[in-house]
C-alpha positions in Angstrom: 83.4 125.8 85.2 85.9 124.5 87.9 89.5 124.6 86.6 89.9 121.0 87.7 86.6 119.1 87.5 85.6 119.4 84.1 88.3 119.8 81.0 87.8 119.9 77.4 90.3 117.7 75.9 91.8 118.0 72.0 93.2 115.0 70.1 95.0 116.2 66.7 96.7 114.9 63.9 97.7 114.9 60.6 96.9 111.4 60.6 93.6 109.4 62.5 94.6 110.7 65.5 94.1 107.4 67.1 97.6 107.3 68.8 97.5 110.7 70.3 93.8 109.5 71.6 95.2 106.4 73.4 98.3 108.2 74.9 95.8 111.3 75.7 93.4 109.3 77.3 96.0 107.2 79.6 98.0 110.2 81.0 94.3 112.2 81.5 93.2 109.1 83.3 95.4 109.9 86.0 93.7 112.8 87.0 90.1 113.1 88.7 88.4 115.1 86.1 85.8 114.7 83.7 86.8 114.9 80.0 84.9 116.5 77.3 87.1 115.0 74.4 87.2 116.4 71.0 89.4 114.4 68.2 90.3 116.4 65.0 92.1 113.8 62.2 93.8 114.3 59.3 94.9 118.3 60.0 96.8 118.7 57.1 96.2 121.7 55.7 97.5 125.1 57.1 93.7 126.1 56.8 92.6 123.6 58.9 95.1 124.2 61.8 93.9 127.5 61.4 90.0 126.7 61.9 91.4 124.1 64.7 92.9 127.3 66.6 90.2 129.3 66.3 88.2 126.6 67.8 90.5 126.1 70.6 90.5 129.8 71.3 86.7 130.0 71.1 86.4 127.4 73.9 89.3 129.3 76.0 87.3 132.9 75.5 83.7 130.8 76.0 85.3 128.9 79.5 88.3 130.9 80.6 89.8 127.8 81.5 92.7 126.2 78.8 91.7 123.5 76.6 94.1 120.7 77.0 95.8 119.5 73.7 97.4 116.5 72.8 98.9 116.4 68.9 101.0 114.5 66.5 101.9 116.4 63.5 104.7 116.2 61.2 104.8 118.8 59.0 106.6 122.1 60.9 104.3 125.0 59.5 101.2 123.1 60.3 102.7 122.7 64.1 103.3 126.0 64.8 99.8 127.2 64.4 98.7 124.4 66.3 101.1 125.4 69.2 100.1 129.4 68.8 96.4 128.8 70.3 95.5 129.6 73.7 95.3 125.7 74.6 97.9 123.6 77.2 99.8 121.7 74.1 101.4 118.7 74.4 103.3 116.8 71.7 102.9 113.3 72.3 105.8 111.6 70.1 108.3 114.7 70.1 108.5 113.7 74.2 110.0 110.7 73.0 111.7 111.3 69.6 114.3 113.6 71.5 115.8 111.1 74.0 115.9 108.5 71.5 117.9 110.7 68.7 120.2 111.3 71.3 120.5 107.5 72.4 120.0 106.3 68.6 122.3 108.9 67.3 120.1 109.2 64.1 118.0 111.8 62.7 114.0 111.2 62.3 112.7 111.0 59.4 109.1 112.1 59.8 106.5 110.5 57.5 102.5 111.5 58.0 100.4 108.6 58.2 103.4 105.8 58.9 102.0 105.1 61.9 98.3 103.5 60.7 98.7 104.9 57.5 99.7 102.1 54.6 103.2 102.6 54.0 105.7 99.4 52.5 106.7 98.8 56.3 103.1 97.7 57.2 101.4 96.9 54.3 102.0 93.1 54.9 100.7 93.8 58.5 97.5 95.6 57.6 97.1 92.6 54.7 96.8 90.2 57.9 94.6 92.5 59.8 91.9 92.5 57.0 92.3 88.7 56.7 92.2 88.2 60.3 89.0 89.9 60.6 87.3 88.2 57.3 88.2 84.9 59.0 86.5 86.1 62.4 83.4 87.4 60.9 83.1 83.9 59.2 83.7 82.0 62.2 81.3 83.8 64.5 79.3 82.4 66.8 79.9 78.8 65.5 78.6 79.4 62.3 80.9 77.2 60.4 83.1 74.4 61.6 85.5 74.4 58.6 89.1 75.9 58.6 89.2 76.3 62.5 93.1 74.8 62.3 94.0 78.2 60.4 92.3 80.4 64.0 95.2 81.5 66.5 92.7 80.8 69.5 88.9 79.7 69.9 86.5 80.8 72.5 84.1 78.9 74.0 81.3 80.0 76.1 77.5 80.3 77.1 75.2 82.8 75.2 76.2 86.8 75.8 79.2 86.2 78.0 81.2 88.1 75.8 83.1 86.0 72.5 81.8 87.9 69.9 83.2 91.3 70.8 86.7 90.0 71.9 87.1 88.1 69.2 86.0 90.6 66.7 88.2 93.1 68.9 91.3 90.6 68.7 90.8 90.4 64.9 90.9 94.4 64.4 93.3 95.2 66.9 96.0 92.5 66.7 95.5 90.7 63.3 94.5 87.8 65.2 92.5 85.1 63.7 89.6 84.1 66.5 86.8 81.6 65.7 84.2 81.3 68.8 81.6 78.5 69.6 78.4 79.0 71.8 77.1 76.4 74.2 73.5 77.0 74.4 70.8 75.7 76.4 70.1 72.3 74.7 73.9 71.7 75.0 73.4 71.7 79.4 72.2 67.9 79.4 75.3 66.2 78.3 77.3 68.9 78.0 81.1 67.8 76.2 83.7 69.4 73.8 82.4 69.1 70.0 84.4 66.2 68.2 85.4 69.3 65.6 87.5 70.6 68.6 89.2 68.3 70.6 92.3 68.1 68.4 92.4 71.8 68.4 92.3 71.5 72.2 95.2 73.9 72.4 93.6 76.6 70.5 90.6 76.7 72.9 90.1 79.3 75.8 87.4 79.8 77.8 84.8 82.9 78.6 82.6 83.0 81.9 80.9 85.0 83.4 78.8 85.9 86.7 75.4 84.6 86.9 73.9 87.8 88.2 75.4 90.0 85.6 74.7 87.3 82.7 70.7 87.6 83.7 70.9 91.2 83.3 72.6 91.1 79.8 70.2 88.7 79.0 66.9 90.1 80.4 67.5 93.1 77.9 67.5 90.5 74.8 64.6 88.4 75.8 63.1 89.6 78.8 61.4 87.6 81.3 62.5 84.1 79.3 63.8 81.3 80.8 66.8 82.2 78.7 67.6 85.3 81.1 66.3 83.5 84.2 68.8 83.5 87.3 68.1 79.4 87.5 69.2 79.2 84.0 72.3 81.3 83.9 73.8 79.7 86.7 73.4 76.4 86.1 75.0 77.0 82.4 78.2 79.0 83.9 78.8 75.8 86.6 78.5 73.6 83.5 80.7 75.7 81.4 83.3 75.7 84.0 82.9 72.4 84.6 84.1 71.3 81.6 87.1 74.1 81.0 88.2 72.5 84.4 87.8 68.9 83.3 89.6 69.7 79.7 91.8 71.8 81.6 91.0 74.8 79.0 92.4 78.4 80.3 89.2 80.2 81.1 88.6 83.9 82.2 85.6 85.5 83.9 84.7 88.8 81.9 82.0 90.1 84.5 84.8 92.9 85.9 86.9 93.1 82.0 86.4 95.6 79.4 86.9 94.0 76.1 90.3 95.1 75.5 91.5 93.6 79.2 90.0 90.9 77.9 91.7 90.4 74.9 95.1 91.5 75.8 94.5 88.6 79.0 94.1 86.2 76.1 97.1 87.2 74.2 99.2 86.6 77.0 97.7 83.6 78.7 97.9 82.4 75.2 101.2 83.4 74.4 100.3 85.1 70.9 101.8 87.8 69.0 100.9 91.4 68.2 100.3 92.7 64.5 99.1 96.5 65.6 100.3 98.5 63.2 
């Protein structure tokens, strides 16, 4: 195995592990390397650090090249067998909790799980969450037309360019509250802004999309349809952004976006605020 080109990568915690996963995977996506990535939750127990070494060592002995380790754990005894393996460890929060003691001039009080865990701090937070994402699933895809004053933002756009995931992603990741609407195909004739959302006109942001990639997405749904046709698609993504530009609605094109660029676009364009914790 080259020492450089292919690493196995740990994520641990005593909690979901989803925080050192993020900070893992932006400082390894630096490097040119390919990532084998293995994330271990909830190590809690002095047993499981112990199996979690042996299965850091096992990779070492199997490779002879150092796994790589990110970790967040609170409790001190669980660390240290963490940090006696043979892996490269790196303690994602302690890099940070020392400089800011110093500048803070307060002691840490470690808690397990206060990050994502429910704790009184963001119970009222995680409340929202599940409510934002109950009023999402309800508002999908146009389904129903009632309540949309109570969503944060509205998407419009033409079948598979995307609303769905981002607003189901906005829901879960930021407590947001995202309703969607589809134009489809018998909408292209006359196409105009539902009555339902033209007092809501400030709510509304637009999804588009390129022509070529929309065909594709839709060729594996329904394939060789008019629906996925290259006629079709583009003359439903210049009507679309027709009217975004005549209701002057803010309007992104998702062909180059992962979901999450998209949504965090949306939150700024849109000026809303985070609930991530």
């Amino acid at each position: 195995m080259d020492n450089y080109a292919d690493r196995h990568v740990f994520y641990i915690s005593d909690g979901t592990a989803i925080t050192a996963e993020v900070l893992g995977h932006a400082v390894m996506s630096q490097f040119p390397v390919t990532i084998n990535s293995i994330a271990l939750p909830f190590v809690e127990t002095e047993s499981r650090a112990r199996a979690v070494k042996e299965q850091i060592d096992a990779l070492w002995q199997q490779t002879g090249v150092r796994p790589l380790v990110f970790y967040s754990i609170v409790l001190p005894e669980i660390r240290a067998i963490i940090l006696e393996c043979e892996g490269f460890c790196q303690d994602i929060v302690q890099a940070l909790v020392g400089p800011l003691q110093q500048e803070l001039k307060l002691d840490p009080t470690p808690i397990a799980h206060r990050t994502h865990g429910l704790n009184p701090g963001n119970i009222t937070q995680y409340d929202a969450r599940i409510a934002a994402i109950d009023y999402t699933l309800a508002h999908d895809d146009g389904v129903s037309m009632r309540n949309l004053d109570q969503a944060q933002v509205i998407l419009l756009g033409v079948s598979r360019c995307g609303k769905t995931p981002t607003s189901l992603y906005l829901a879960m990741q930021y407590g947001i509250r995202a309703a969607n609407y589809p134009f489809i195909a018998d909408d292209m004739d006359n196409l105009q802004l539902p009555a339902a959302l033209r007092p809501l006109q400030h709510k509304l942001f637009g999804l588009t999309i390129n022509a070529e990639r929309l065909a594709a997405i839709r060729e594996e749904r329904r394939e060789n349809s008019r629906y996925a046709s290259m006629r079709q698609c583009r003359m439903e993504v210049a009507e679309v952004e027709a009217l975004y530009r005549k209701h002057q609605i803010h309007y992104l094109n998702s062909t180059n976006y992962s979901v999450e660029e998209i949504a965090t676009r949306i939150m700024d364009i849109m000026g809303l605020s985070r609930r991530m914790y």
